[in-house]
C-alpha positions as CSV (number, residue, x, y, z in Angstrom):
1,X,0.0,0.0,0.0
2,X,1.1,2.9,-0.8
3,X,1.8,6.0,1.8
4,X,-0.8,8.3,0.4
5,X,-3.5,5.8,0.2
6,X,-3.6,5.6,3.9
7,X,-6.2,7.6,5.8
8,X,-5.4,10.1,8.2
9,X,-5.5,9.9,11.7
10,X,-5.9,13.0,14.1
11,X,-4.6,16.2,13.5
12,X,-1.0,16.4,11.9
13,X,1.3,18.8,12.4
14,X,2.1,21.5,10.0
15,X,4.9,20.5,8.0
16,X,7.8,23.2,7.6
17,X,8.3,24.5,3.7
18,X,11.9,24.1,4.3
19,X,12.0,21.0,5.8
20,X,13.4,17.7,3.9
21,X,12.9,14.1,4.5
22,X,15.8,11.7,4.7
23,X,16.0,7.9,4.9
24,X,18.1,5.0,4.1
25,X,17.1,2.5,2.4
26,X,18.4,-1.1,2.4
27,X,18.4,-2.7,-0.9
28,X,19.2,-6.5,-1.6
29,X,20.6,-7.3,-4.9
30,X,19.9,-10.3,-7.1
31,X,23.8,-12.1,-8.0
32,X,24.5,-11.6,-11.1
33,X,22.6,-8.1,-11.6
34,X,24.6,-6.3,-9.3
35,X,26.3,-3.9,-12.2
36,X,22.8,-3.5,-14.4
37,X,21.0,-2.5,-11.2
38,X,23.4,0.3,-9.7
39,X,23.7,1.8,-12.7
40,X,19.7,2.5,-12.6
41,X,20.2,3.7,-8.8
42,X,22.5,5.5,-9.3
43,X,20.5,7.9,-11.6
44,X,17.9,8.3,-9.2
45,X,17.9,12.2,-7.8
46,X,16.9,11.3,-4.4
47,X,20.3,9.3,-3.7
48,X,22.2,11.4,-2.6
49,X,24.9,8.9,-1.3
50,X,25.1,5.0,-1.8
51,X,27.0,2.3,-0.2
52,X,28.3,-1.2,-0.6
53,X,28.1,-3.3,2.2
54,X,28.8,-7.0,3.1
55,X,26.1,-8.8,5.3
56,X,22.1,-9.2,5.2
57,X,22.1,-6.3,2.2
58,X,24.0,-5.3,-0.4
59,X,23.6,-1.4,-0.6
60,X,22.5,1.6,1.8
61,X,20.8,4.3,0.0
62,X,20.9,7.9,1.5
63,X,18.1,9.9,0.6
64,X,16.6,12.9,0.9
65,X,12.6,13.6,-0.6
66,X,10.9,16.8,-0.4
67,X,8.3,14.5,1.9
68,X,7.3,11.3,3.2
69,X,5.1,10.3,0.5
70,X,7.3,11.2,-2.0
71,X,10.0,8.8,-0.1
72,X,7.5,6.5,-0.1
73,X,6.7,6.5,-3.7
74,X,10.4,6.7,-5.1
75,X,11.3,3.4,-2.9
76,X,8.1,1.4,-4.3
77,X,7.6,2.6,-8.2
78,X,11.1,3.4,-9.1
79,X,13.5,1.4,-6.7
80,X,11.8,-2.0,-6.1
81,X,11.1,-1.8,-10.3
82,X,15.0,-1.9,-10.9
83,X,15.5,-5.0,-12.5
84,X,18.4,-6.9,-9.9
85,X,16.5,-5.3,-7.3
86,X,14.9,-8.4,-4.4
87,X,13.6,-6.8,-1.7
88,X,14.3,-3.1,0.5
89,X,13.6,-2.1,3.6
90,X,13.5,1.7,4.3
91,X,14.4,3.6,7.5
92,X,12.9,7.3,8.2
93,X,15.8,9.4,10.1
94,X,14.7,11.6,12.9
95,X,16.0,13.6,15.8
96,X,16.2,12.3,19.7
């Protein structure tokens, strides 16, 4: 589903003009499309930094989206479409 098909709940906060959202997103590669499927990442305008990385997944994505549904929408129509792409799992930065 995606985020702007959910329904509201409550009142939300007003969202600063200025304000950006950022994320990582984990990305698990099919062997043998590795090459074929960063080169389609790495056109994406919303990376704005990606890493190789041994273990569970293969890349971590930086990105940064005007908003969450935008986030949303890049990760499920443009990333998980990449051809050499499995699976992702994506992981909305905030502050403490």
């Amino acid at each position: 589903m995606l985020y702007n098909e959910l329904k509201p709940r409550g009142r939300a906060a007003p969202i600063r003009k200025d304000a950006m959202v950022t994320g990582l997103v984990l990305v698990k590669l099919m062997p043998g499309k590795e090459k074929q499927a960063l080169g389609k990442l790495k056109g994406l305008k919303s990376v704005v930094h990606m890493s190789a990385v041994f273990g569970r997944w293969d890349l971590v994505l930086d990105m940064e989206t005007d908003d969450l549904p935008q986030l949303s929408n890049i990760v499920v129509q443009e990333i998980r479409c990449i051809p050499g792409v499995l699976s992702t799992e994506t992981l909305v930065t905030t502050s403490l």
